[in-house]
C-alpha positions as CSV (number, residue, x, y, z in Angstrom):
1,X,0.0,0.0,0.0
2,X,2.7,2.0,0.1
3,X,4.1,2.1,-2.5
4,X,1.0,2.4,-4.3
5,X,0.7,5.8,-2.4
6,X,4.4,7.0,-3.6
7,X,3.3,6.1,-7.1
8,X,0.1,8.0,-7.0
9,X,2.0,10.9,-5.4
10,X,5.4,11.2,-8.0
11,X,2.8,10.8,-10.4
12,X,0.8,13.5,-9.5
13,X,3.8,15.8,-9.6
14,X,4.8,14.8,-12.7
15,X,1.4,15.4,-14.0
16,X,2.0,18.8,-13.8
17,X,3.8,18.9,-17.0
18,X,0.9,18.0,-18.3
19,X,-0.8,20.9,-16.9
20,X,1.6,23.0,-18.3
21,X,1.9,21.4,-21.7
22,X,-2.0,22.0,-22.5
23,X,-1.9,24.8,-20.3
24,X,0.6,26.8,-22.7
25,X,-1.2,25.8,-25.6
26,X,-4.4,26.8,-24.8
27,X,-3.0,30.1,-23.2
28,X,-1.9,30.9,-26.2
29,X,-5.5,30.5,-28.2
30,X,-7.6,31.7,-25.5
31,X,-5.6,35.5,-25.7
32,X,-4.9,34.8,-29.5
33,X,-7.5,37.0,-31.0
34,X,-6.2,40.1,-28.2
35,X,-2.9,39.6,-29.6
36,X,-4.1,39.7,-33.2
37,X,-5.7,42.9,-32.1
38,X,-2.8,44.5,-30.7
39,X,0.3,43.7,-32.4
40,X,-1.8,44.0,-36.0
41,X,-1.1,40.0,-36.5
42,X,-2.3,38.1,-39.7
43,X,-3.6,34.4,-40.3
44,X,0.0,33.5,-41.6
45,X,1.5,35.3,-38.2
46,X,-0.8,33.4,-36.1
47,X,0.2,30.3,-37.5
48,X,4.0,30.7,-37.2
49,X,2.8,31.6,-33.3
50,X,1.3,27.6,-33.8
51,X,4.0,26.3,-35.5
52,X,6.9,27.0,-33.2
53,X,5.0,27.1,-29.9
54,X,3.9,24.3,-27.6
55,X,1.5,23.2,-29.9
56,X,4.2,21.6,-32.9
57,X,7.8,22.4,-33.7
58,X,8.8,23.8,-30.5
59,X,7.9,21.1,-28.3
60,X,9.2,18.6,-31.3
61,X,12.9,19.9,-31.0
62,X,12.4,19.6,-27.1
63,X,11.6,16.2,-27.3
64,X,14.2,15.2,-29.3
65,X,16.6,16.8,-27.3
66,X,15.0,15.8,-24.0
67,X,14.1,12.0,-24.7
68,X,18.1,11.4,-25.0
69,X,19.1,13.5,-22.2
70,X,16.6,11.6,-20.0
71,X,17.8,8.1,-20.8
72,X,21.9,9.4,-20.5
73,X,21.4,11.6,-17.7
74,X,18.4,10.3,-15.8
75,X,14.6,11.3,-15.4
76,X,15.3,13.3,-12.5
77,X,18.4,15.4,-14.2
78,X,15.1,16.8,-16.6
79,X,12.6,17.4,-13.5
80,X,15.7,19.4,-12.0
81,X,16.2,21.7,-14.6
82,X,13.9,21.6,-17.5
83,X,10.8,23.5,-15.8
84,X,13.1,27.3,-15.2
85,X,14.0,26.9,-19.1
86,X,9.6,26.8,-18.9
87,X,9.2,29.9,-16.5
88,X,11.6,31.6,-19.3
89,X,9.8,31.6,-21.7
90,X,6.5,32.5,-20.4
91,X,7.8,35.6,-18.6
92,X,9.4,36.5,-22.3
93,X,5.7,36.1,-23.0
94,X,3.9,38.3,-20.7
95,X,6.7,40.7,-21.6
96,X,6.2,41.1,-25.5
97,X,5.7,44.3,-26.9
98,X,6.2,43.0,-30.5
99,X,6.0,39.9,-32.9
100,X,9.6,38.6,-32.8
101,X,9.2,38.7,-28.9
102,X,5.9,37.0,-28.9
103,X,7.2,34.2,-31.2
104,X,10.5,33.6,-29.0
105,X,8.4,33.3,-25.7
106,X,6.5,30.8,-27.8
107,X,9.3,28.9,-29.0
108,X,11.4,28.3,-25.8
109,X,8.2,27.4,-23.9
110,X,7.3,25.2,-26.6
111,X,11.0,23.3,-26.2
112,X,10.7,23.2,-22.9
113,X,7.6,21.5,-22.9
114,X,8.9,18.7,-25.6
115,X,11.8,17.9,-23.3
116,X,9.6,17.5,-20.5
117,X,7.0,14.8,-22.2
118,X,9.4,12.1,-22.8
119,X,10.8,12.3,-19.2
120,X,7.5,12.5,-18.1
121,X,5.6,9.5,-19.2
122,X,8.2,7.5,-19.0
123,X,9.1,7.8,-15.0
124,X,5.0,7.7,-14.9
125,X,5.5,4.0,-15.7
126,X,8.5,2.8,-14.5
127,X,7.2,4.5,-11.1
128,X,3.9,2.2,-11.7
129,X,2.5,-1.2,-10.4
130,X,1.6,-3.4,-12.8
131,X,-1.8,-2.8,-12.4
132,X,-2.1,0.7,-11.9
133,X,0.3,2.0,-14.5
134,X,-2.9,2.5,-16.8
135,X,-4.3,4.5,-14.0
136,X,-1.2,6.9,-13.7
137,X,-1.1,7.7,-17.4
138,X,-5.2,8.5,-17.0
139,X,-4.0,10.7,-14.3
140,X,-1.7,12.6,-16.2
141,X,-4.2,12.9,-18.9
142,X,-6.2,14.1,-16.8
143,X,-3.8,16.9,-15.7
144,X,-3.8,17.3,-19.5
145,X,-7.5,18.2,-19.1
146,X,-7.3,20.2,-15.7
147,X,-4.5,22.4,-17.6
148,X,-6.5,24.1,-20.3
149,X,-10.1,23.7,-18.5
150,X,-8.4,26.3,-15.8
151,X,-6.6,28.4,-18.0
152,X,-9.8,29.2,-20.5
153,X,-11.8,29.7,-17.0
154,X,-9.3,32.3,-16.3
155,X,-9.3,33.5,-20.0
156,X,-12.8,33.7,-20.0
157,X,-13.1,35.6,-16.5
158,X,-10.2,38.1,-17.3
159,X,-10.9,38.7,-20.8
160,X,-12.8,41.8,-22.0
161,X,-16.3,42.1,-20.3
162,X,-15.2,39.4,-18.0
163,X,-16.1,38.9,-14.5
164,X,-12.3,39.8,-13.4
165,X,-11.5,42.7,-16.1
166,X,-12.3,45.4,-14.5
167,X,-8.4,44.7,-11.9
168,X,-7.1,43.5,-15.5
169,X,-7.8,47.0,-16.8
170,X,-7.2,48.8,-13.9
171,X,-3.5,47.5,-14.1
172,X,-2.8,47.8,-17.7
173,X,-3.6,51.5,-17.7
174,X,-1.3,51.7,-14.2
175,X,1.5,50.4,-16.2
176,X,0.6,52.2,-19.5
177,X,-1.1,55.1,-19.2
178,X,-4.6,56.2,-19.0
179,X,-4.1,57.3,-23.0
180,X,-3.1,53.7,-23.7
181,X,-4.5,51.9,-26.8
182,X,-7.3,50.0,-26.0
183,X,-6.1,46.8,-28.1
184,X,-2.8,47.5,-25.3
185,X,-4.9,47.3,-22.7
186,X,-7.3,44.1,-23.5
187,X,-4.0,42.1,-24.3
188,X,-2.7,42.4,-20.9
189,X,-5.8,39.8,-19.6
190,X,-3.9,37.2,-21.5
191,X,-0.3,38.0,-20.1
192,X,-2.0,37.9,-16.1
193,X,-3.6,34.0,-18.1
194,X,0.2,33.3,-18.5
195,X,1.5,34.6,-15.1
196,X,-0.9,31.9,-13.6
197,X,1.2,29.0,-15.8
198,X,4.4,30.8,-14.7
199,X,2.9,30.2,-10.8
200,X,2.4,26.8,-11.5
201,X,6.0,25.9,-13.2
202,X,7.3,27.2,-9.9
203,X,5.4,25.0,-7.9
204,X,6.1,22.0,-10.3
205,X,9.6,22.8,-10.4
206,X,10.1,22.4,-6.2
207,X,8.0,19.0,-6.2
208,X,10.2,17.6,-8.9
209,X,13.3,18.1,-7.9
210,X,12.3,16.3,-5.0
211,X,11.7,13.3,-6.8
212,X,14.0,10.3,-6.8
213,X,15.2,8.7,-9.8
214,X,13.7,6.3,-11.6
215,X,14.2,2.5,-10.3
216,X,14.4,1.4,-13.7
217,X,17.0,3.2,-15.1
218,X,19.1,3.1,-11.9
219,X,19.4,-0.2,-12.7
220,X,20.0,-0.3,-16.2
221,X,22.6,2.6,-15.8
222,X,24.5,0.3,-13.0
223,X,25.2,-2.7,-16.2
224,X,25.0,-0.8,-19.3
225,X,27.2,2.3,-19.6
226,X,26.3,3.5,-23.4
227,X,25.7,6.6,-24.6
228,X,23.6,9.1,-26.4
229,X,24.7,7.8,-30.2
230,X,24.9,4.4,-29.1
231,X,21.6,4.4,-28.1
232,X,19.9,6.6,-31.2
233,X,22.1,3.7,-33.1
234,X,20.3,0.7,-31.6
235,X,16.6,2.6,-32.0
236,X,17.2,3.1,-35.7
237,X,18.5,-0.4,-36.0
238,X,16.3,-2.7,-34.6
239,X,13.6,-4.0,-36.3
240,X,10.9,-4.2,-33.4
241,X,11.5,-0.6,-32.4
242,X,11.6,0.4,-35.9
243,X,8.0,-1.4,-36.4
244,X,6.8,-0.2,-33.2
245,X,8.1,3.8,-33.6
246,X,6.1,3.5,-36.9
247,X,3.0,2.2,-35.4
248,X,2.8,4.6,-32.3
249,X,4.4,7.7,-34.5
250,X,1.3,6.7,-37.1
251,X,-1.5,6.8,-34.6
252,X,-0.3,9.2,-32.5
253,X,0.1,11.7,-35.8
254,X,-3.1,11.5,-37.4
255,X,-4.8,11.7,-34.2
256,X,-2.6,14.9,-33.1
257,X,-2.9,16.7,-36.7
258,X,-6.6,16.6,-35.7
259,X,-5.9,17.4,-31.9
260,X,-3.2,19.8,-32.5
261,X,-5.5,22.6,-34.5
262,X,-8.0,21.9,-32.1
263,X,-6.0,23.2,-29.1
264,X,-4.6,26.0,-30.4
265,X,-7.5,27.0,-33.3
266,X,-10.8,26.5,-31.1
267,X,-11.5,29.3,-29.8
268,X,-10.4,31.3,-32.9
269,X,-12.6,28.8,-34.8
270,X,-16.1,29.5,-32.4
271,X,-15.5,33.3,-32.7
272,X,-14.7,33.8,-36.6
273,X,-16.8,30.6,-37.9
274,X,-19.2,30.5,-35.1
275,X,-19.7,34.8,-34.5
276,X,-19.2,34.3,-31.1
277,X,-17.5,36.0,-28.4
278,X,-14.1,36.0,-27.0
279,X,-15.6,35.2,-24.0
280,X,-18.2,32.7,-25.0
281,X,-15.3,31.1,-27.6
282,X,-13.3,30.4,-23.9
283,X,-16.6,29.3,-22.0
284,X,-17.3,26.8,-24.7
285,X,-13.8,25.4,-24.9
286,X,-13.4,25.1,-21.0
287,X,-16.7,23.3,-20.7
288,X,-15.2,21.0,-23.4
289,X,-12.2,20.4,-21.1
290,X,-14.9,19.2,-18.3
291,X,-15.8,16.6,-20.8
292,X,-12.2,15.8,-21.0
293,X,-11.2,15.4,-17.1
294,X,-14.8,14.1,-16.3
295,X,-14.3,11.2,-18.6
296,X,-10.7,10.7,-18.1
297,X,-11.3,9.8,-14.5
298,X,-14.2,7.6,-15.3
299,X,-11.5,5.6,-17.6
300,X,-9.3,5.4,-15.1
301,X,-11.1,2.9,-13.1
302,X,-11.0,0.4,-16.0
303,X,-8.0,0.9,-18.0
304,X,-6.1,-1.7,-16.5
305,X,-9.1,-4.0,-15.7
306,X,-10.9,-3.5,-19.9
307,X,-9.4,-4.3,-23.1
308,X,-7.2,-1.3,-24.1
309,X,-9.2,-1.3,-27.8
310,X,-12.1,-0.9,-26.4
311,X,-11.6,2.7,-24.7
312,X,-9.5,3.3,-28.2
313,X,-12.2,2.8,-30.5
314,X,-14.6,4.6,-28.1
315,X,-12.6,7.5,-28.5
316,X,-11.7,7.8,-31.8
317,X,-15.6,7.0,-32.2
318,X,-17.0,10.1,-30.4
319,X,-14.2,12.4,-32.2
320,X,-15.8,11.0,-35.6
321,X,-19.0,11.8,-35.0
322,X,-18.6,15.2,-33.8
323,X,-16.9,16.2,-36.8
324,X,-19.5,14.2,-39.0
325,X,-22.6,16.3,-36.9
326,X,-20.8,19.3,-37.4
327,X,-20.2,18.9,-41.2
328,X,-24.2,18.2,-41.0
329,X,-25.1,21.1,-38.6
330,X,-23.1,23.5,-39.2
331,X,-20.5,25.3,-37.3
332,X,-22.6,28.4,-37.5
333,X,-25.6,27.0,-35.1
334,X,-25.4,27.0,-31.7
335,X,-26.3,23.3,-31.4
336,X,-24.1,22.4,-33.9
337,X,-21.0,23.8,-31.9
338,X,-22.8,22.4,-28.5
339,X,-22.6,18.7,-29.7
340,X,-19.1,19.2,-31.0
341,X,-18.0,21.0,-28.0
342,X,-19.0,17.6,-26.0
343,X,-18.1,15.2,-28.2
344,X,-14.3,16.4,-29.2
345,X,-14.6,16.7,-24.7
346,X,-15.5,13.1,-24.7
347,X,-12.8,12.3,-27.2
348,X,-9.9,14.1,-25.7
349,X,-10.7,12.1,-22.5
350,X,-10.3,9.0,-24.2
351,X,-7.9,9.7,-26.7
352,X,-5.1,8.5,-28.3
353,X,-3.1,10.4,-25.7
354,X,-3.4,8.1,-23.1
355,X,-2.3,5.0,-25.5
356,X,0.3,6.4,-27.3
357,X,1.8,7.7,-23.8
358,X,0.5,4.1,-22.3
359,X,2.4,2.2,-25.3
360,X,5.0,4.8,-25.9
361,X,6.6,3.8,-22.5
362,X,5.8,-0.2,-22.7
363,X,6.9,-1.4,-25.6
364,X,10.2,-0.3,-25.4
365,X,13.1,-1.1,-23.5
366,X,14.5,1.4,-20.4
367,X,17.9,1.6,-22.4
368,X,16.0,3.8,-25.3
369,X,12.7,3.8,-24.0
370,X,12.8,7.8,-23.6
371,X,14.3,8.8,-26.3
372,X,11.8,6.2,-28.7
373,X,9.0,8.6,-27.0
374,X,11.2,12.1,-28.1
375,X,11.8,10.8,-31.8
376,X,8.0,10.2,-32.3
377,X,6.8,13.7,-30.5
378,X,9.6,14.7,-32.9
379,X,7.8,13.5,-35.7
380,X,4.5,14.3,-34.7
381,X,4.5,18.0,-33.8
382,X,7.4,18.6,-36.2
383,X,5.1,17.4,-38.9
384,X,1.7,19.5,-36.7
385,X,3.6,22.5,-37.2
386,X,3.7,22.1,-40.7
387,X,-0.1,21.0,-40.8
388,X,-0.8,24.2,-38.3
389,X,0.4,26.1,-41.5
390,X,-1.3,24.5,-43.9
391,X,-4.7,24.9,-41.7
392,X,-4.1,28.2,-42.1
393,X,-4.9,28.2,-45.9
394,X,-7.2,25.7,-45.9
395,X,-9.7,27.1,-43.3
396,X,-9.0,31.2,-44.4
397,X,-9.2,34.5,-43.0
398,X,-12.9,34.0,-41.6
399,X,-13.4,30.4,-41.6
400,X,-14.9,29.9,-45.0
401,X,-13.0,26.7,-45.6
402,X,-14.1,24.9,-42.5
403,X,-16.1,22.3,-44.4
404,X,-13.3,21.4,-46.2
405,X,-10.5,21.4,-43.1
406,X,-13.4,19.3,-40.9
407,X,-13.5,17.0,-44.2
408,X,-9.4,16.2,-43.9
409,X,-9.8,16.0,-39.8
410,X,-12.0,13.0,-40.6
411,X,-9.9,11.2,-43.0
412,X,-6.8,11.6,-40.2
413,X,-9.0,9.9,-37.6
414,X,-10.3,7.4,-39.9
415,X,-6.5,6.2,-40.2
416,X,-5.8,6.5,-36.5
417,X,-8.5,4.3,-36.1
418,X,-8.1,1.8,-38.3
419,X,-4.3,1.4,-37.7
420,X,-4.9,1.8,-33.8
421,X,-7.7,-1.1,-34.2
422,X,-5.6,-3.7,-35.8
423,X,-2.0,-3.2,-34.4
424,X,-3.2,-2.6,-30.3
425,X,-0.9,-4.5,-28.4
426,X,-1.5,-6.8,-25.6
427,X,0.6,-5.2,-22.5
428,X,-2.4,-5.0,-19.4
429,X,-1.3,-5.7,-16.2
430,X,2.2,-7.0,-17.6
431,X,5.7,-5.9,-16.2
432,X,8.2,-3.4,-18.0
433,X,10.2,-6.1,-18.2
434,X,8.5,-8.9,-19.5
435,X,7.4,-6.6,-22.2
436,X,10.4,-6.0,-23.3
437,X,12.1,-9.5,-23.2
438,X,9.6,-10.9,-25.2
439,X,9.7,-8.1,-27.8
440,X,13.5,-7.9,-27.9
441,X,14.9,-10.1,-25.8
442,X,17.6,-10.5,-22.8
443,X,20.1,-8.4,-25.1
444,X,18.0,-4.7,-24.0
């Protein structure tokens, strides 16, 4: 009992990077309209502001960076350091008075974030019981969902003719000027939004340092003495982890692609397609994140009791029909974007996520098993951040190419289902290790 206790507590600290992953993102969409207002920014600016932020590219170089480092240096050698590289660059956020600033407070919060994941889900399971390690991931995910469903609360309540704007206000035009600009002055409720992350990094930061290192790799560390290219050697040479980096990267892609827009776009998307407000775009989405952590902990009783296809298919399931009724109802009715707000909620709470992290961190062995995870976030927001683009284009300056953008979201889950579906692997309530000597062996 307990160590079921210090499982469910490291893992609840390390779920804050989880927080802080969605919880950048979705910063950055909730304010993304205020910032378009003040700094003049166009479609294509907004989508750089996607493509190198937490959302794609920046967290992909993280990962990549941070996967390797976590299986040379440690898990805990991230936690130490990793989360003040974080509170960097959302200060160099709340600070930006221009584009260029704006898009490097994006970009090194983005990295941090990448280097963080990796780390993250894999002491999750090696700091697991057999059969709770399902659970853990659920909790992070659910972190993933607490994350965003507080910040677009916040967004909602300090955003113009919200509850909380009036202080907002009053200290803009403290710091400004009673002349200021009134585009100045709205932007400053989303730099207190990203003061409240920077609060929470701090917090993070001091429980995770705390931590101790991972059993696992202790041990693996104590017989096996290879480095960083010796490892990236043996993941690009052997054929299971070649298969599996292609199964995992595949899912997890088409699934995020979808996802990806989602998290940053959604708001944008209710208040250009939809002709809603700022603040009702934020009230929707955060109501969509209830959705999320609701059923998230629902799953979390079952994961590691029920067939790991059967919450998969469910998932992808609910994410397919809410794009199908909103094809039908258009995004332009009120109950049209009500039924996709709750089924996209119900989706994200069972989603892909959860497997690729639960699978991600199974089926590979401790010697790569981090730096397998940063290749494929590599891949997958590398390649978002080019799709984050691309959206750009297809869906237009006010959202007049939203039927055909909701037509490619559905082919991308299609896939993730399908190849989810046949290639789900059988790991429940099996041991790190037994995993990994049947899939490779005594030689890993």
């Amino acid at each position: 009992m307990a160590k079921n206790k210090g499982s469910l507590r490291s893992t609840l600290a390390v779920s804050l990077n989880n927080y802080l992953d969605a919880g950048a993102i979705v910063a950055g969409a909730s304010g993304i309209t205020l910032w378009q207002n003040y700094l003049g920014l166009s479609e294509m600016h907004l989508g750089w502001l996607n493509a190198l932020s937490a959302n794609a590219l920046g967290a992909a170089i993280g990962a990549i960076i941070g996967g390797f480092l976590a299986d040379k240096f440690g898990r805990k050698f991230i936690f130490t350091y990793n989360l003040l590289v974080y509170m960097t660059g959302v200060l160099v956020i709340m600070l930006s008075m221009n584009f260029p600033m704006l898009l490097t407070g994006f970009l090194i919060t983005g990295i941090s974030v990448g280097i963080g994941v990796p780390a993250s889900w894999t002491y999750i399971s090696e700091s697991s019981e057999v059969n709770n390690r399902g659970r853990n991931i659920c909790i992070s995910q659910m972190s993933w969902g607490v994350g965003p469903m507080c910040i677009l609360l916040f967004g909602m309540l300090f955003a113009p003719g919200g509850y909380l704007y009036a202080p907002v206000e009053s200290l803009a035009r403290g710091i400004l000027g009673a002349d200021a600009a009134q585009a100045a002055v709205e932007v400053f409720s989303s730099r207190v939004v990203f003061a409240t992350l920077f609060i929470v990094a701090f917090i993070a930061w001091n429980l995770q340092r705390k931590l101790e290192e991972s059993a696992e790799f202790t041990a693996v560390k104590a017989k096996d003495k290879s480095g960083i290219v010796e490892n990236i050697r043996l993941l690009f040479t052997n054929k299971t982890a070649v298969r599996t980096v292609a199964f995992l990267a595949t899912i997890y892609l088409t699934w995020n692609l979808v996802a990806s827009v989602m998290g940053f776009f959604m708001p944008h998307i209710y208040e250009t397609a939809g002709g809603l407000s700022n603040e009702t775009a934020n009230m929707l989405s955060c109501i969509s994140w209830v959705f999320v952590v609701v059923t998230t902990f629902i799953i979390s009783f079952f994961v590691d009791k029920v067939a790991h296809r059967f919450f998969y298919v469910f998932g992808l399931a609910a994410a397919l029909s809410a794009w199908v009724l909103i094809i039908g109802g258009g995004v332009s009715t009120i109950a049209g974007i009500w039924v996709f707000t709750i089924l996209w909620g119900i989706n994200n709470g069972s989603s892909v996520q959860i497997f690729y992290a639960l699978w991600g961190s199974e089926l590979f062995p401790a010697k790569f098993r981090a730096g397998a995870q940063g290749l494929m976030f590599f891949i997958v927001r590398g390649l978002s951040a080019v799709w984050g683009l691309v959206f750009t284009y297809i869906y237009g300056e006010n959202g007049e190419g939203f039927t055909i953008a909701a037509y490619c979201m559905i082919v991308l889950l299609l896939i993730s289902l399908v190849v989810g579906y046949i290639g789900c692997p059988n790991t429940r309530c099996r041991t790190l290790d037994s995993i990994a000597k049947e899939r490779y062996g005594d030689e890993y």
